[in-house]
C-alpha positions as CSV (number, residue, x, y, z in Angstrom):
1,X,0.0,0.0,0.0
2,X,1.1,3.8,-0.6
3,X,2.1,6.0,1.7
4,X,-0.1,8.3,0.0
5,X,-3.8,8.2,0.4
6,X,-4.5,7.6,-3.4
7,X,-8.7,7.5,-4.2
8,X,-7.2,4.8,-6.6
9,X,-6.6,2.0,-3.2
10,X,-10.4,2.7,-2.7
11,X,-11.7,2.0,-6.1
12,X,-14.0,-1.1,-6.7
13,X,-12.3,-3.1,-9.6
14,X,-10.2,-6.1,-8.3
15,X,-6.6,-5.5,-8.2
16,X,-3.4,-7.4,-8.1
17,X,-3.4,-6.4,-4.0
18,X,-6.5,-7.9,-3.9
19,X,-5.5,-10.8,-5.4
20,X,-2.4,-11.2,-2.4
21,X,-4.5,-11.2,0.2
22,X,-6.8,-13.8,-1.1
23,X,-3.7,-15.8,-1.3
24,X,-2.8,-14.6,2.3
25,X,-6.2,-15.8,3.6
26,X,-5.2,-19.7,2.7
27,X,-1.8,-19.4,3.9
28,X,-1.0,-20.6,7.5
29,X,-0.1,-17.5,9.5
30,X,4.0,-19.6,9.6
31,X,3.6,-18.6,6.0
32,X,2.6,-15.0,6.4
33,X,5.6,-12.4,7.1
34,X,4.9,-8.9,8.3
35,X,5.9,-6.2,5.6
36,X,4.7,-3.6,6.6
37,X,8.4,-1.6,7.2
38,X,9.4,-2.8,3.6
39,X,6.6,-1.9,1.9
40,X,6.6,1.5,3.3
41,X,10.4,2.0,2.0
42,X,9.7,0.8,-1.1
43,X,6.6,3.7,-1.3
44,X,8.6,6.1,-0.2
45,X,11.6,5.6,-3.0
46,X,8.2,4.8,-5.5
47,X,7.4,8.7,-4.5
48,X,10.6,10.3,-4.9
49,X,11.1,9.0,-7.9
50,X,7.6,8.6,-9.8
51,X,5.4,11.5,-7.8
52,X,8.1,13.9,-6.9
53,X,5.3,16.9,-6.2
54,X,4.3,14.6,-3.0
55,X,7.9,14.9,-1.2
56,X,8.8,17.8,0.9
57,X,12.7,17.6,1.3
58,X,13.0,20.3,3.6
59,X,10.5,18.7,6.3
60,X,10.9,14.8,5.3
61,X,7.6,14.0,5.0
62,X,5.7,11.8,1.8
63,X,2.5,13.5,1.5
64,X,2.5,14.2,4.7
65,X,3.4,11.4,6.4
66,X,6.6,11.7,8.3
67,X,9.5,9.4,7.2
68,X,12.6,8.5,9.5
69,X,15.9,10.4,8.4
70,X,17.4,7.2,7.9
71,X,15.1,5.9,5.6
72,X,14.5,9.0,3.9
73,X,18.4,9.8,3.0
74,X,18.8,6.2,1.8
75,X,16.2,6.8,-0.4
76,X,17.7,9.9,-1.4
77,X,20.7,8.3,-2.5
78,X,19.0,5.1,-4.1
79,X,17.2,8.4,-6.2
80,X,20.5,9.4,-7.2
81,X,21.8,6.1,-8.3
82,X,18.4,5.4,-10.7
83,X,18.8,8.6,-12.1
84,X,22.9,8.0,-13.0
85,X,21.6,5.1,-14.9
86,X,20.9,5.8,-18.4
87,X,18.3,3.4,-18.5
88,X,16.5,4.2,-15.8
89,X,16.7,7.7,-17.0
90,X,15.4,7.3,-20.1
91,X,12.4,4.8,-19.0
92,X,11.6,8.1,-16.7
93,X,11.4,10.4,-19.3
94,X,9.3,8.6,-21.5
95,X,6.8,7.3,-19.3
96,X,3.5,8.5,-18.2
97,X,4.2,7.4,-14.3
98,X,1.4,6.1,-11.6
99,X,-0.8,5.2,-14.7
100,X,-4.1,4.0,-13.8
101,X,-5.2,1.3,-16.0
102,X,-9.0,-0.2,-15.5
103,X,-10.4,-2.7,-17.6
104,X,-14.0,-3.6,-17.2
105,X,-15.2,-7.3,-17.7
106,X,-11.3,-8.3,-18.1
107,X,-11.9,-11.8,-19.8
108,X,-10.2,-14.5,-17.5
109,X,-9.5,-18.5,-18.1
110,X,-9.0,-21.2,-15.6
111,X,-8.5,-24.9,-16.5
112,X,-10.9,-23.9,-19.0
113,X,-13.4,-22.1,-17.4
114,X,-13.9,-18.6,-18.2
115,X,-15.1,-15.5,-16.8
116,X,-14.9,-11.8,-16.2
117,X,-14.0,-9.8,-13.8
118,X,-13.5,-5.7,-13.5
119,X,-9.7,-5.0,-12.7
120,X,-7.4,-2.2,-12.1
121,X,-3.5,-1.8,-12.4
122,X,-1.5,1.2,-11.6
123,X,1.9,1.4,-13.1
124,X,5.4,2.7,-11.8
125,X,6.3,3.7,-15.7
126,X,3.9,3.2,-18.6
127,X,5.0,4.0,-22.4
128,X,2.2,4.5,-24.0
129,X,3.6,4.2,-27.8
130,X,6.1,2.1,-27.5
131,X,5.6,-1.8,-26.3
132,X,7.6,-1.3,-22.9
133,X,6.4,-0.6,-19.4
134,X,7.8,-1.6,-15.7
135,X,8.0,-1.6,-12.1
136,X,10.3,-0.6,-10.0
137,X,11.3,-2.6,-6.9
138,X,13.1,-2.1,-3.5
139,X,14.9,-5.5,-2.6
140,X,17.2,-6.9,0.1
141,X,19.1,-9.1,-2.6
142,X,22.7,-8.3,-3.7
143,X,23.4,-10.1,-7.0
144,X,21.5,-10.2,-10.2
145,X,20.2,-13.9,-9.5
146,X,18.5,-13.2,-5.9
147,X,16.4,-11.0,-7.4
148,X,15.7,-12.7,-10.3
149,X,14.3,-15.5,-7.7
150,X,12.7,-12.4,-5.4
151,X,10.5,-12.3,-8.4
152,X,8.9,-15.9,-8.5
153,X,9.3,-15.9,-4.2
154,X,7.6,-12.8,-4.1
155,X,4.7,-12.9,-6.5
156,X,6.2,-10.1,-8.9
157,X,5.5,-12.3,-11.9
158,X,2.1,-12.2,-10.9
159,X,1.7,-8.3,-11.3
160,X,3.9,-8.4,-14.6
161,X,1.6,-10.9,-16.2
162,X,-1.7,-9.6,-15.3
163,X,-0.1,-5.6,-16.1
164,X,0.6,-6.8,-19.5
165,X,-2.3,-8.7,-19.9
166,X,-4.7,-5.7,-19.0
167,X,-3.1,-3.3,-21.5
168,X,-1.7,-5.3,-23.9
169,X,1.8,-5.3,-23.6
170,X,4.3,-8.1,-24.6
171,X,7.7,-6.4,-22.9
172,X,7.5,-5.3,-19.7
173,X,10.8,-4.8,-17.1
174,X,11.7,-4.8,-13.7
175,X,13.8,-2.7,-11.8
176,X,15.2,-3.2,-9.1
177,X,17.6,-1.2,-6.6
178,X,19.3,-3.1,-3.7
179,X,18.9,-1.6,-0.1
180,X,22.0,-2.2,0.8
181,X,25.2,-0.3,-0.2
182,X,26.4,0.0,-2.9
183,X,22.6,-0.2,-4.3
184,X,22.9,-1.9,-6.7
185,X,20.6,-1.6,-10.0
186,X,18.9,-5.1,-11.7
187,X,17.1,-5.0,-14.8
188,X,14.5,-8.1,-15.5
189,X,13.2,-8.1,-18.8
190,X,9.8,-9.8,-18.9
191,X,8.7,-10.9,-22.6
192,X,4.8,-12.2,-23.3
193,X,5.6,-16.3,-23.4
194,X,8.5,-16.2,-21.4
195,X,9.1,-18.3,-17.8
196,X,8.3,-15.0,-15.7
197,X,5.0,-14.2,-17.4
198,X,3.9,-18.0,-17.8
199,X,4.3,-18.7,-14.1
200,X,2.4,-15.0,-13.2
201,X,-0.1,-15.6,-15.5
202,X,-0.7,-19.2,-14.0
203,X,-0.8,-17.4,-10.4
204,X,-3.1,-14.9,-11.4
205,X,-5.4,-16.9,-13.3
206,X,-6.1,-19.2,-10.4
207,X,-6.2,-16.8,-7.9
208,X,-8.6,-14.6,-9.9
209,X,-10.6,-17.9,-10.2
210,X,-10.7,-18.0,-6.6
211,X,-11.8,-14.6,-6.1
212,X,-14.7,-15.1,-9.0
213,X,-15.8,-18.0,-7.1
214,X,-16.2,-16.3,-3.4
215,X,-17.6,-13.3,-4.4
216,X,-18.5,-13.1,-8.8
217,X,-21.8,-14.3,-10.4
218,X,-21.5,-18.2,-10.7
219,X,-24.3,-17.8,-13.4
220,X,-21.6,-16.0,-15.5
221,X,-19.0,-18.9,-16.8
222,X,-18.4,-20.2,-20.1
């Protein structure tokens, strides 16, 4: 969840939040790990470098919301190092950033079984004419390959596939910045048909099943 109150958390389309915690509910609570702390870095670097407007420097607050010096300088300096990579710099400037996407009776198969549900999606960096779009991603890892498995262990694939899926897309990328120093930068191309998007689209189709089940119109299958 953001640190800033967006009207977009309270809208009524089902999104890929919603989606984790139906999976939470059917996990033993062994299973479930408080991230509360991480999540709220990883909003407050999400602000600094895709809603700027909402971050008072002088007063270190995120719309608002008081952040602790620590946290806010190392978020300052992860800034610094996404912006010194031309990459990253270049996604930035061409993307239309916190894009909400909705899509109303999104078309959905399980084991073949389909259905529809309204869902909503709301990107870190969203190109509108080229076939490219991301996410970027505070992570504890420290090489290339622990965050490439962060992505399976953490249900990123799960949000790349259904993101692509909603709008379209066949390439979409993840960034990642480490949290711990030197911060390092990992790219994670995700192409339509490749082993990240299969396995997220798997997760998100049964899970969306799931929700459909509990609380769609039963009536409504093919």
């Amino acid at each position: 969840m953001s640190i800033i109150k967006d009207p977009y958390y309270s809208r009524p389309e089902v999104s890929n939040s919603d989606l984790g915690a139906l999976e939470k509910y059917f996990q033993k609570d062994s299973f479930i790990i408080d991230l509360t702390a991480a999540y709220r870095f990883g909003s407050l670097l999400d602000a600094m470098i895709t809603e700027p407007d909402q971050v008072d420097h002088f007063k270190m607050t995120v719309a608002g919301e008081p952040i602790p010096k620590d946290e806010f300088v190392k978020a300052l300096i992860m800034k610094g190092k996404f912006f010194a990579d031309p990459m990253c710099k270049h996604l930035a400037s061409i993307s239309e950033m916190q894009k909400v996407s909705v899509k109303e009776d999104f078309e959905i198969c399980y084991e073949g079984i389909s259905f529809k549900l309204s869902m909503r999606a709301k990107w870190d960096f969203f190109v509108k004419d080229i076939d490219i779009s991301g996410d970027l991603k505070t992570t504890a890892s420290t090489t290339q390959k622990q965050f490439e498995d962060a992505i399976y262990h953490y249900n990123y694939d799960r949000q790349a596939a259904l993101y692509m899926d909603l709008e379209g897309k066949t390439n979409f990328i993840f960034i990642g910045i480490s949290k711990t120093f030197p911060h390092k930068i990992f790219k994670v191309p995700v192409k339509k048909g490749s082993p990240i998007y299969n396995s997220g689209k798997a997760k998100y189709q049964e899970l969306a099943w799931r929700y459909f089940y509990l609380f769609g119109d039963l009536t409504k299958v093919a």
